[in-house]
C-alpha positions as CSV (number, residue, x, y, z in Angstrom):
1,X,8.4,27.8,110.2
2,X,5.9,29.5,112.6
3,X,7.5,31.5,115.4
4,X,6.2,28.1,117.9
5,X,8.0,25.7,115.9
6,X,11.1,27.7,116.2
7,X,10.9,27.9,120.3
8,X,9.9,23.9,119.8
9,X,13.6,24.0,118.0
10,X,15.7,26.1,120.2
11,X,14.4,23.6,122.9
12,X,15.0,20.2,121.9
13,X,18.5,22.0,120.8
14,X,19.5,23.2,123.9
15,X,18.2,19.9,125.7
16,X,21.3,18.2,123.9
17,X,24.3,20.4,125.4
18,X,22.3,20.2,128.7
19,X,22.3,16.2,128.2
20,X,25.9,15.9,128.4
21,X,26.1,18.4,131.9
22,X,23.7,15.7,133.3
23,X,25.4,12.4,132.2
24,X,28.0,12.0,134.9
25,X,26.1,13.9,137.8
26,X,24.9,12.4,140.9
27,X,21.1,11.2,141.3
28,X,20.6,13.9,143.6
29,X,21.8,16.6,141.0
30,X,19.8,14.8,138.1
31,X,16.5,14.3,139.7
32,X,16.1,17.6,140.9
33,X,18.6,19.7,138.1
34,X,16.4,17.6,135.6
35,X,13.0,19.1,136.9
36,X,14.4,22.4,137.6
37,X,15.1,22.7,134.6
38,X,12.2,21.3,132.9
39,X,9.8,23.5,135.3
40,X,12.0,26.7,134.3
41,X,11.7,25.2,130.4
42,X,7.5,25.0,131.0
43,X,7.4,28.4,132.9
44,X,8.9,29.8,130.2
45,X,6.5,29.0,127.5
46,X,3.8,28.2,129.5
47,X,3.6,31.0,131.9
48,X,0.6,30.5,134.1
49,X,-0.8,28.0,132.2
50,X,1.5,26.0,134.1
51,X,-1.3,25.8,136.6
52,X,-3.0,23.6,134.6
53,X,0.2,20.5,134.8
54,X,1.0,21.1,138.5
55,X,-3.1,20.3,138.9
56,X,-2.9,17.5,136.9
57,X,0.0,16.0,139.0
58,X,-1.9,16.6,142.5
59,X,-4.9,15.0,141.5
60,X,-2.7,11.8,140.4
61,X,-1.3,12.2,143.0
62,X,-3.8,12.2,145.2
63,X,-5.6,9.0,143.7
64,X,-2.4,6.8,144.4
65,X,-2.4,7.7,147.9
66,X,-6.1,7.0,148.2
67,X,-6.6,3.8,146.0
68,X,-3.1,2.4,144.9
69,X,-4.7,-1.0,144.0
70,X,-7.1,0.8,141.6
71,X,-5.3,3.6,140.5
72,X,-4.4,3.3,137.1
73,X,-8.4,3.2,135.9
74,X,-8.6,6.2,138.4
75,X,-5.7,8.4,136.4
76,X,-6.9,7.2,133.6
77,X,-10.3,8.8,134.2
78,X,-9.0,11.9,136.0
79,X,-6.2,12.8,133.4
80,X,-8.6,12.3,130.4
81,X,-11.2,14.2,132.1
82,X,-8.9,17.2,132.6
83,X,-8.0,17.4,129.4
84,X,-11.4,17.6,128.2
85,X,-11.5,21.0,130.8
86,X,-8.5,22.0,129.7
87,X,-9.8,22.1,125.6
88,X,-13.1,23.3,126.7
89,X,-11.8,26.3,128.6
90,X,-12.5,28.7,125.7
91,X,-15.6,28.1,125.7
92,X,-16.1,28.6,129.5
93,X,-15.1,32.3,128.8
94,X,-11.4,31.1,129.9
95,X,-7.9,32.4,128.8
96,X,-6.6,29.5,126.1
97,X,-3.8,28.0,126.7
98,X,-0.5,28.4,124.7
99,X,0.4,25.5,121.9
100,X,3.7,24.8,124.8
101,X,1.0,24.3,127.3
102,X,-0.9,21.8,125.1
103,X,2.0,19.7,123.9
104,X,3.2,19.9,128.2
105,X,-0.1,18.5,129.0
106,X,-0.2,15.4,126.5
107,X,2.9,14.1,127.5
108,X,1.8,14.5,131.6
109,X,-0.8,12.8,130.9
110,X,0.8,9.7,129.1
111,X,3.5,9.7,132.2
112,X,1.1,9.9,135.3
113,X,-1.2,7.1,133.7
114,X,1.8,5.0,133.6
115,X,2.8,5.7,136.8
116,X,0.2,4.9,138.0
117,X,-0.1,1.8,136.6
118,X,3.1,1.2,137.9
119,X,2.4,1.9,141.3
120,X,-1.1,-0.7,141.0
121,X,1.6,-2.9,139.9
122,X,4.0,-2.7,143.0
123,X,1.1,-2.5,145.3
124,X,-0.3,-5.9,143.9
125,X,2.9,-7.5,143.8
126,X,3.2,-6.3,147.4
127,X,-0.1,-8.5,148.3
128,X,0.6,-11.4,146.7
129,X,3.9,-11.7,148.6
130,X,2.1,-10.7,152.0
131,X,-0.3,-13.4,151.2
132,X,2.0,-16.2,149.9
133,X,4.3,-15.6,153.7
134,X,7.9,-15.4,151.2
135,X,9.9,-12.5,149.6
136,X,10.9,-12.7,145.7
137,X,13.7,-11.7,144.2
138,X,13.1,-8.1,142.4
139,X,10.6,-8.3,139.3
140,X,11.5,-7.0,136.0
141,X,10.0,-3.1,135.8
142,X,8.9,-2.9,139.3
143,X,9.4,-0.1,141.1
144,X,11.0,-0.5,144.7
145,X,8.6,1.9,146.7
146,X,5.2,4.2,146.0
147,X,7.4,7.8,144.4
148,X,6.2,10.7,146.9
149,X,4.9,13.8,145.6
150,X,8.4,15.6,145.4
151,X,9.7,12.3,143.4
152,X,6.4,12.4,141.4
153,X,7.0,16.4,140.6
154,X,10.3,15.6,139.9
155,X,9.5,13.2,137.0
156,X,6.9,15.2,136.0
157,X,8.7,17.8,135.2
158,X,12.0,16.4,134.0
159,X,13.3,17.9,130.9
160,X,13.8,15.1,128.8
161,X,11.0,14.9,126.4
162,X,8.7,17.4,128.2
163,X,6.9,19.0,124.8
164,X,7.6,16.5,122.2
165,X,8.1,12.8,123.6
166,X,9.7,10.6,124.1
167,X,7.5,9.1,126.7
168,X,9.6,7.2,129.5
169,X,8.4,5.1,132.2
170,X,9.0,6.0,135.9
171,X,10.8,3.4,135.9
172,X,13.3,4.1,133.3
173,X,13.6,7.7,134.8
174,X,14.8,5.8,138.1
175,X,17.4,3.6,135.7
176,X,18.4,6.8,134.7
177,X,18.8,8.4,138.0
178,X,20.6,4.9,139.7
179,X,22.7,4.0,136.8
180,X,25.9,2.7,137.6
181,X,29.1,4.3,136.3
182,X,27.5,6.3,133.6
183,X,30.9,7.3,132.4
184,X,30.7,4.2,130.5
185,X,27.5,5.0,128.8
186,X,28.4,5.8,125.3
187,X,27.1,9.0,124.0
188,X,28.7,11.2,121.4
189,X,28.8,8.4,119.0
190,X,25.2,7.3,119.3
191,X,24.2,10.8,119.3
192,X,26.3,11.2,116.2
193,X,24.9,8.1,114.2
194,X,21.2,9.4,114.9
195,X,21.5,12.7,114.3
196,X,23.1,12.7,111.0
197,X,19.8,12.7,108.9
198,X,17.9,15.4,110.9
199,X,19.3,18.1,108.6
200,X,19.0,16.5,105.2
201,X,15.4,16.2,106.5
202,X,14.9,19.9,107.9
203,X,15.8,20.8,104.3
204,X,13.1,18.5,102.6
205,X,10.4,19.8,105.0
206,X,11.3,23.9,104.3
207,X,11.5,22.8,100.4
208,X,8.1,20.5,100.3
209,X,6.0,23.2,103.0
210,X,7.2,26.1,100.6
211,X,6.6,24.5,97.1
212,X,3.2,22.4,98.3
213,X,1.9,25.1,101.6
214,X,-0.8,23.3,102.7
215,X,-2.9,26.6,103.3
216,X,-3.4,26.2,99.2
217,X,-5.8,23.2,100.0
218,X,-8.2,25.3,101.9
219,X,-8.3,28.0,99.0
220,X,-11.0,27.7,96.6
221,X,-8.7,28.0,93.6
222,X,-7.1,24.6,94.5
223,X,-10.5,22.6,93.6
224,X,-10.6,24.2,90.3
225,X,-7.6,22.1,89.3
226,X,-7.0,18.6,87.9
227,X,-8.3,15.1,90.1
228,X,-4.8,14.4,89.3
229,X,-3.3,17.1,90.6
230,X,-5.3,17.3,93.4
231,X,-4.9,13.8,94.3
232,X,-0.9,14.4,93.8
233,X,-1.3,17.4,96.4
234,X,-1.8,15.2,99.3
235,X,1.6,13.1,98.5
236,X,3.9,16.1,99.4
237,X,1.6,17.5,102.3
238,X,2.3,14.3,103.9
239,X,6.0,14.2,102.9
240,X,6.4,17.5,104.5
241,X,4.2,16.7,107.9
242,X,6.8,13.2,107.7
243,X,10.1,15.2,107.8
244,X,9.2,17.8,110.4
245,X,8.4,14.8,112.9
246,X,11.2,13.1,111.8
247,X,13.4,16.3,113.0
248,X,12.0,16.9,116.2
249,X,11.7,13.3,117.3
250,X,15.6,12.6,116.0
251,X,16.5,16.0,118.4
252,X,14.2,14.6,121.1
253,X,16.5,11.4,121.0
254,X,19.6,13.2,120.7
255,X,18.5,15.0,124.1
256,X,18.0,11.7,125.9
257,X,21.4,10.5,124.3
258,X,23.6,13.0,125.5
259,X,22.5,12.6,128.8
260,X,22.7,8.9,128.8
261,X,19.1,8.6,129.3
262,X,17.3,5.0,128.5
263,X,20.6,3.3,127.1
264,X,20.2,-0.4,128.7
265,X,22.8,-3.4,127.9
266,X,21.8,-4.8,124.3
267,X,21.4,-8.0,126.1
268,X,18.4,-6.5,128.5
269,X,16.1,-6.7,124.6
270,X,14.7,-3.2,125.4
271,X,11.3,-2.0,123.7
272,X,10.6,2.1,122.7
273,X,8.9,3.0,125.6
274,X,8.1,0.0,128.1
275,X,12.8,-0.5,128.4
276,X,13.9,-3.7,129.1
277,X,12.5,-7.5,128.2
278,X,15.0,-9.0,129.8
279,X,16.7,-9.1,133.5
280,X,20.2,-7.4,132.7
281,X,21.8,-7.9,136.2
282,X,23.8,-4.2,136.9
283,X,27.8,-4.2,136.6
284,X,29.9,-4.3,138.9
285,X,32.6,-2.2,137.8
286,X,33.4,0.4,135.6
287,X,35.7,-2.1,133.5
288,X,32.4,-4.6,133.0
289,X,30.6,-1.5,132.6
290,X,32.7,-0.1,129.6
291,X,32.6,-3.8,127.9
292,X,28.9,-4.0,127.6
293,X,27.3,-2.5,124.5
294,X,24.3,-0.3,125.1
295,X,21.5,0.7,123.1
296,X,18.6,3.4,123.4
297,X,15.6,1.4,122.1
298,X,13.7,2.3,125.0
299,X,13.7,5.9,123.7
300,X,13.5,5.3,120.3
301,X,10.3,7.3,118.8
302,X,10.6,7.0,114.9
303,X,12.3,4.4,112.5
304,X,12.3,6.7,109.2
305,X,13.2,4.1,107.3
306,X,10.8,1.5,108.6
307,X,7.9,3.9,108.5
308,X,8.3,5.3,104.9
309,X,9.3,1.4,103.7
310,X,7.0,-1.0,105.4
311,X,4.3,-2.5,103.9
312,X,1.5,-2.7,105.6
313,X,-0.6,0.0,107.7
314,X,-0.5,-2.0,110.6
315,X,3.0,-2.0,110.9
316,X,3.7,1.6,109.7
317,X,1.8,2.5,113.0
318,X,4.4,0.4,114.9
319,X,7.6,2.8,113.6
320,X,5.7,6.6,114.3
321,X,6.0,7.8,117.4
322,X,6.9,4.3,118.6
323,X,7.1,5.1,122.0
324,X,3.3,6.9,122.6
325,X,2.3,3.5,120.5
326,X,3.8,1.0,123.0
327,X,1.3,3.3,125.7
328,X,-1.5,3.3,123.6
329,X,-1.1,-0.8,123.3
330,X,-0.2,-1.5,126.8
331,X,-2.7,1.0,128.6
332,X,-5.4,1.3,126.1
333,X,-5.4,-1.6,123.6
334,X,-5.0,-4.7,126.4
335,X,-8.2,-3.1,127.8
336,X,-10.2,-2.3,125.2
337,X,-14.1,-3.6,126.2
338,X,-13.6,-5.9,122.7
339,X,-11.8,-8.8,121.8
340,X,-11.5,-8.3,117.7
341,X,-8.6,-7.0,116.4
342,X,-10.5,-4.7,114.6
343,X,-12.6,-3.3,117.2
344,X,-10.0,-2.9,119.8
345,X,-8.0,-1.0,117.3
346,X,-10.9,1.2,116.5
347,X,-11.4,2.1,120.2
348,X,-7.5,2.6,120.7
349,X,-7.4,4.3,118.0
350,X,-10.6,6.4,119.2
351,X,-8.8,7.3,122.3
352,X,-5.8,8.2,120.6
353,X,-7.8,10.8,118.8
354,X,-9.3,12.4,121.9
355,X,-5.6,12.3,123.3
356,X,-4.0,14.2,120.0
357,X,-7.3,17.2,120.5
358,X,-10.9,17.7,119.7
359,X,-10.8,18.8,116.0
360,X,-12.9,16.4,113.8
361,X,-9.8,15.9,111.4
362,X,-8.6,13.9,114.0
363,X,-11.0,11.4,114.5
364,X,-11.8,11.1,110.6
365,X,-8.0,10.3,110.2
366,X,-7.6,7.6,112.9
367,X,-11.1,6.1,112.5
368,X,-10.5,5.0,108.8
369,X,-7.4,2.9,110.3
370,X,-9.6,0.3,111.7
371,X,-10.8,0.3,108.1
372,X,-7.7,-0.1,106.5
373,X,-6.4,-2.8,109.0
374,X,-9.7,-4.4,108.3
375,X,-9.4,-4.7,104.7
376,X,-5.4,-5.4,104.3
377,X,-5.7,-8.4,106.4
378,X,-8.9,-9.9,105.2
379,X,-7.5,-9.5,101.2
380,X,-4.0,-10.6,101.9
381,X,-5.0,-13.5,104.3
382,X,-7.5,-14.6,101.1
383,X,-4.9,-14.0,98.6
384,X,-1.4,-13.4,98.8
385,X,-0.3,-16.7,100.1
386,X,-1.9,-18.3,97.2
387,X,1.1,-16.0,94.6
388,X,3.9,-17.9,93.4
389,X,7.1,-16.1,95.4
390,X,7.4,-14.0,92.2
391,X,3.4,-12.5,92.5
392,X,3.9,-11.8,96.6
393,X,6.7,-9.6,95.5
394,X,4.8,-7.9,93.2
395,X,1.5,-8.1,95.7
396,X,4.0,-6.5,98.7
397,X,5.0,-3.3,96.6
398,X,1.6,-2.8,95.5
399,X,0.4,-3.1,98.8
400,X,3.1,-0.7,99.8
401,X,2.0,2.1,97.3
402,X,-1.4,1.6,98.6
403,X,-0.4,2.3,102.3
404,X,1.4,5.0,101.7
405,X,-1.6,6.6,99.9
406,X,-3.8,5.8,102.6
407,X,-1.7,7.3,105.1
408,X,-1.5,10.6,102.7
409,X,-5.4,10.4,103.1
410,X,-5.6,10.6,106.1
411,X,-2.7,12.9,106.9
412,X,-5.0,15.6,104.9
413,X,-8.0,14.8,108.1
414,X,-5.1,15.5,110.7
415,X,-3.1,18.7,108.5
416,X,-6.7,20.5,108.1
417,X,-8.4,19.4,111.6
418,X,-12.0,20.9,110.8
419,X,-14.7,19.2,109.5
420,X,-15.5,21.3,106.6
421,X,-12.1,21.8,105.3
422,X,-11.4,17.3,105.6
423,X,-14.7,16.5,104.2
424,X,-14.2,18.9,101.0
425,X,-10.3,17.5,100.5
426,X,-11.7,13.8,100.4
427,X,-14.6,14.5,98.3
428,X,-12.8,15.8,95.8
429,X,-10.7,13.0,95.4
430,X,-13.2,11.0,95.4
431,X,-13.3,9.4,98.9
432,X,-11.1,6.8,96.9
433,X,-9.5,5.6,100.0
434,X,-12.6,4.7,101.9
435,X,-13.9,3.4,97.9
436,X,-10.8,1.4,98.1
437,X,-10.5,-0.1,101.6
438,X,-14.2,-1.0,101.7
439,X,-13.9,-2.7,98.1
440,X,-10.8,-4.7,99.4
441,X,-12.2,-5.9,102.9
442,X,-15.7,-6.8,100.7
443,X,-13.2,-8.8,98.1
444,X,-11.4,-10.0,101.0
445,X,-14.5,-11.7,102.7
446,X,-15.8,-13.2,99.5
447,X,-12.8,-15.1,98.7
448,X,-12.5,-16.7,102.3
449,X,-10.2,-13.6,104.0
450,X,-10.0,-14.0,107.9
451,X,-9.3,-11.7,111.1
452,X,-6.1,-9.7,110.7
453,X,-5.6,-10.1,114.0
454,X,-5.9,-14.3,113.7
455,X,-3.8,-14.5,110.6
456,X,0.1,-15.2,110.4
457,X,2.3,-12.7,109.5
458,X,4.3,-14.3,106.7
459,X,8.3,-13.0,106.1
460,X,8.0,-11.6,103.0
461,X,5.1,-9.3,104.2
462,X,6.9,-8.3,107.0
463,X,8.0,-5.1,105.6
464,X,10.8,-3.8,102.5
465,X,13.0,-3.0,105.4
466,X,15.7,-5.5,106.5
467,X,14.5,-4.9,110.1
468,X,12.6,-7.1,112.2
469,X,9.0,-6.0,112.6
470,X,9.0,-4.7,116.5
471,X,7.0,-6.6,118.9
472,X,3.3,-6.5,119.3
């Protein structure tokens, strides 16, 4: 482990102690003990790069004030824009900021375009209400007034997730901060059943990075070897890059456990990242409180088992880093300027890219997903439902093993981020992936396949693992 992943350790560690101090306080004491320390958390790693987040936040800021019925395409534009500044400042002759001040930045920038989406939200609800002369009741998710800029620092810079996710709403920070008796919030033993696989996991990832480093794929020894072998290599490099994720996410929850943060009544149906489906009226006291049972699906940011097990790519995208996915769909997917499946995927997906950095690994890896969602539903809406029950069970695990390689394909583009070093990995294998994809979406179309994103999912394609597929 490099010396940064051990400070991204000793972080999400701490955040967990620090959790429970929170749990029981006062909103007062969590809204502004929360950013304090968060902003001592980003000072510390940041240093004067800090600049670059309190920047971002006034010119949000800013933008609400002046446009509120337009600001979300407005923060979009402005926060996106910085960050192509704050990448480029190298090249302007500029100190670099630290890897703390990048990983700071990406998650700002997924919380201020929310909130101000949020804030469009209120401020249209407001008009309609003005206009139709009545009052409703509250709304599910609205906020009750426009956050000023001490609120908007204050969830800025709130500890929980900070460097590594998981993103939260404004609105879930205000659940948080307004939760009744929070006493009755169980902690210790969600925290418990969560945490338990993070160090099995931190032991796979130290074994698979030392026996497979990926350093040996850049080396000009490794090409020398076997197809085989060098096919094989990419299997473990994305085992590895799997497992490290896997531990800081299952911290990052543990962080937002302890301190009680996003746990919502089971009944309220909560999704990672956007919180509750459902209105889930508050209790009234602490007895009503302690009978409910709670869950933390709004926080939730990986299902290991759901990722690693499902069977298709499209849904494997829906259990990694489910909570950045639920922002990518709702502010970037619902207005994409296309209405195929496909295409709207492949300018998320586009986006998502640009978010993540400018290296070319990046948008090799997540443009060959539109690819690979192409061709999976155009061959198994042709095919698969013609198998007996016997042949789809056969046709599910195949397609399984096939995902999984895909995804080790293009974890190579994401692991070795330049051009050069991608383009040489997946030439000597062969391209097979793209061979592949493009040979299955051609089949696909021959034998009468339609849009993946018209087509039914059927049960058995669902996924391996017992759990529902999460909603769309």
């Amino acid at each position: 482990m490099s010396p940064e992943e051990w400070t991204y350790l000793v972080v999400l560690l701490i955040s967990i102690p620090i959790g429970f101090l929170f749990k029981k306080a006062g909103p007062g004491l969590k809204r502004w003990g929360a950013a304090a320390v968060g902003l001592g958390l980003t000072l510390f790693t940041c240093g004067p790069h800090t600049l670059h987040s309190l920047i971002t936040i006034l010119g949000t800021w800013a933008l609400i004030q002046a446009q509120p019925c337009s600001c979300h395409a407005l923060a979009l534009a402005w926060t996106f824009s910085y960050l192509l500044f704050f990448r480029a400042l190298g090249l302007l002759g500029l100190p670099t900021p630290t890897p703390f001040t990048n990983a700071v930045q990406l998650l700002l920038t997924l919380k201020l375009v929310s909130l101000a989406s949020e804030v469009q939200d209120l401020h249209l609800a407001q008009r309609k209400e003005m206009a139709s002369g009545f009052s409703k009741g509250p709304s599910l998710g609205l906020l009750p007034d426009v956050p000023s800029l001490m609120e908007t620092l204050s969830y800025s810079y709130c500890y929980v997730g900070i460097m590594t996710g998981p993103f939260f709403r404004y609105r879930t920070y205000l659940d948080w901060l307004e939760q009744p008796f929070p006493g009755a919030v169980p902690s210790l033993r969600p925290l418990l059943r969560r945490a338990w696989p993070a160090p099995l996991f931190g032991l796979l990832f130290l074994l698979s990075s030392h026996l497979f480093p990926l350093e040996a794929v850049r080396e000009d020894a490794f090409y020398a070897r076997p197809l085989p072998a060098r096919l094989f290599y990419m299997i473990p490099v994305f085992f590895a890059f799997r497992m490290r994720f896997y531990v800081a996410w299952i911290a990052a929850e543990c962080g937002c456990i302890a301190a009680g943060f996003g746990a919502y009544p089971v009944a309220a149906k909560a999704r990672a990242g956007g919180g509750p489906t459902l209105q889930c009226p508050p209790p009234s006291s602490p007895e009503k409180a302690a009978s409910l049972e709670y869950d933390y699906e709004t926080i939730r940011n990986i299902d290991c088992y759901g990722t690693d097990f499902c069977v298709r790519v499209r849904d494997g995208m829906r259990y990694w880093n489910m909570t950045v996915q639920w922002w990518l769909a709702q502010y970037i997917y619902k207005s994409a300027p296309a209405r195929s499946y496909v295409l709207r995927s492949a300018w998320t997906m586009l986006l998502s890219a640009y978010w993540h950095g400018l290296h070319p690994g990046y948008y090799l890896s997540f443009l060959t997903i539109p690819l690979c969602l192409s061709a999976e539903g155009c061959l198994e809406s042709a095919l698969r439902g013609r198998l007996s029950p016997g042949g789809q069970k056969a046709w599910d695990w195949v397609h399984w093993f096939l995902k999984m390689r895909a995804y080790d394909y293009m974890c190579m583009g994401f692991v070795l981020l330049s051009l050069g070093d991608t383009l040489r990995y997946w030439a000597s294998v062969y391209f097979c992936v793209h061979i592949v994809a493009v040979a299955a979406l051609l089949l696909g179309l021959a034998l009468g396949g339609g849009s993946p994103g018209r087509r039914k999912t059927s049960p058995q394609a669902a996924s391996l693992a017992p759990e529902k597929l999460r909603e769309e």
